[in-house]
C-alpha positions as CSV (number, residue, x, y, z in Angstrom):
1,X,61.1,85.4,-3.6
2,X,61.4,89.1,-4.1
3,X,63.4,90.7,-6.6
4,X,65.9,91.9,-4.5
5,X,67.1,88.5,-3.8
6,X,68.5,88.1,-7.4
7,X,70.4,91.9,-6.9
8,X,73.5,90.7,-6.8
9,X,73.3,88.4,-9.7
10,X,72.8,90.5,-12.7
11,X,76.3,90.9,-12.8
12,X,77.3,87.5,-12.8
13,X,78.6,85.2,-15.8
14,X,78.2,81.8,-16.7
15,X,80.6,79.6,-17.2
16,X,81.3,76.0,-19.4
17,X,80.5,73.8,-16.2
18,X,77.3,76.1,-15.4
19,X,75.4,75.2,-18.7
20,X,72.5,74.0,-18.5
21,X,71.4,70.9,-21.6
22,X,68.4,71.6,-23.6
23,X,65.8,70.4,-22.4
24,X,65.4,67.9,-25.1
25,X,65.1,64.0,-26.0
26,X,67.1,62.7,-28.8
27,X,64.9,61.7,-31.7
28,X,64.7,57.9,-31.8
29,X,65.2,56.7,-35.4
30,X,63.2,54.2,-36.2
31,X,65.0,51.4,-37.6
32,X,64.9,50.7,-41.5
33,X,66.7,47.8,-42.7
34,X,68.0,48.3,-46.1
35,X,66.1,46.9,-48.7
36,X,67.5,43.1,-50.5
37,X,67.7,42.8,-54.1
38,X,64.8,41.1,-55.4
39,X,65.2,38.1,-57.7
40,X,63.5,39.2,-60.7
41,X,63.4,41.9,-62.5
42,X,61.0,45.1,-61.3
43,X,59.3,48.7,-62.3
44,X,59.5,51.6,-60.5
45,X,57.3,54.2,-60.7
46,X,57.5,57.8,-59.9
47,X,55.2,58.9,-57.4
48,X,54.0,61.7,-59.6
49,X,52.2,59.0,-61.7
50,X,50.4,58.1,-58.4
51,X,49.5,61.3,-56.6
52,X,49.2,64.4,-59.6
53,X,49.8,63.4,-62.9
54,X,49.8,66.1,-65.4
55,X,48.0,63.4,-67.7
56,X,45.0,61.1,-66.8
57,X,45.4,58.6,-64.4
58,X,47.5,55.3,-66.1
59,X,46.8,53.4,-62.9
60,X,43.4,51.9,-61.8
61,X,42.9,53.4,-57.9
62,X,43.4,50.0,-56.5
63,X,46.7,50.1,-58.0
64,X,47.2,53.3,-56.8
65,X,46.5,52.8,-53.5
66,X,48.9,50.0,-53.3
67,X,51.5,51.3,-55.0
68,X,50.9,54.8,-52.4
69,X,51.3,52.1,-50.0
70,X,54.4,50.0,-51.1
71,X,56.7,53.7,-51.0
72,X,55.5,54.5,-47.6
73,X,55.6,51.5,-46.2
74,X,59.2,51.4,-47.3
75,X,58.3,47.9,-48.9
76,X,56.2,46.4,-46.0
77,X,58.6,47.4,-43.3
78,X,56.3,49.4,-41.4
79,X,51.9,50.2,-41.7
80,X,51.0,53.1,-43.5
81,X,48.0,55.4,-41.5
82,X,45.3,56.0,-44.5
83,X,43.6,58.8,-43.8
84,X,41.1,60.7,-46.1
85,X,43.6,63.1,-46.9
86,X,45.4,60.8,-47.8
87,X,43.1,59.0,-50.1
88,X,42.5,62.4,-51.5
89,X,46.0,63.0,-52.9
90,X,45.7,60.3,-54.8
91,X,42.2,61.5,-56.0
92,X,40.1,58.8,-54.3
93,X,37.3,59.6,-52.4
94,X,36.6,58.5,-48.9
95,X,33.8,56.1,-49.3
96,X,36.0,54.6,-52.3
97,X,39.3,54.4,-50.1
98,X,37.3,51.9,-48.0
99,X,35.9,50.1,-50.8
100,X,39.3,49.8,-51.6
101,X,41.1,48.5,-48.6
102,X,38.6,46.1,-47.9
103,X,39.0,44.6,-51.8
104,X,42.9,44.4,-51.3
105,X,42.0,43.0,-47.7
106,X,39.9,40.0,-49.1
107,X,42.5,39.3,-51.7
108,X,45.4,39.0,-49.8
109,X,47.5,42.1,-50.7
110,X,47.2,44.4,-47.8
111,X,47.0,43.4,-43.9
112,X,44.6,45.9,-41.7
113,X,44.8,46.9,-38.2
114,X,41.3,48.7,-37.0
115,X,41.3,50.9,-33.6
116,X,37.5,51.9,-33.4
117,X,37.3,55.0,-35.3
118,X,40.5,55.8,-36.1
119,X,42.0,55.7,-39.4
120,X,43.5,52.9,-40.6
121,X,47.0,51.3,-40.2
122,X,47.5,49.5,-43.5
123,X,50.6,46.8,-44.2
124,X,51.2,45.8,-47.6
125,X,52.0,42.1,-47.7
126,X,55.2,41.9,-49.5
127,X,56.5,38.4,-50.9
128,X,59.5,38.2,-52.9
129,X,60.4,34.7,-55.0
């Protein structure tokens, strides 16, 4: 097409039924029940403690990790991806952070999903009662 097929519209003007929609997707929301009351009584902790605390660390870094784990799993709903990044906001090393998930692997507190080399999708196992 040459430019002088689009002469005559330069003066031309759009109306309501000649909009075109964004070219966009809605977002899909992933679903997040709301949490139940739990039967006994229960800390919370801020994250602050866990990530950068302007004191040294209260928590050993297994408990850190888990804890980490519990807020963004949004208390076992959905796996957390731990990265090394990750691991390093809450000052543990990468070696360690596998040390780590293995240990709460063999006990029982986390469940682990492995994709060859990818990080790893982490699900804290949650029991109430």
């Amino acid at each position: 097409m040459s430019p002088d097929d689009y002469a005559g519209l330069e003066n031309e003007t759009l109306g309501p039924e000649d909009e075109v929609p964004p070219n966009r997707r809605p977002k899909q929301r992933q679903e997040t029940r709301r949490l139940p009351h739990l039967p006994g009584p229960h800390v919370r902790v801020p994250l602050q403690w866990i990530q950068n605390p302007c004191r040294p660390h209260i928590f050993a870094t297994p408990t850190r990790l888990f804890l980490y784990l519990l807020y963004r799993s949004y208390w076992g709903q959905r796996g957390v991806v731990v990265t090394n990044a990750t691991a390093a906001e809450l000052g543990i090393s990468a070696r360690r952070k596998q040390q780590i998930i293995v240990q709460l692997e063999s006990t029982g507190w986390v469940r682990v999903q492995r994709e060859g080399r990818r990080a790893l999708v982490v699900w804290p196992i949650v029991t109430s009662g």
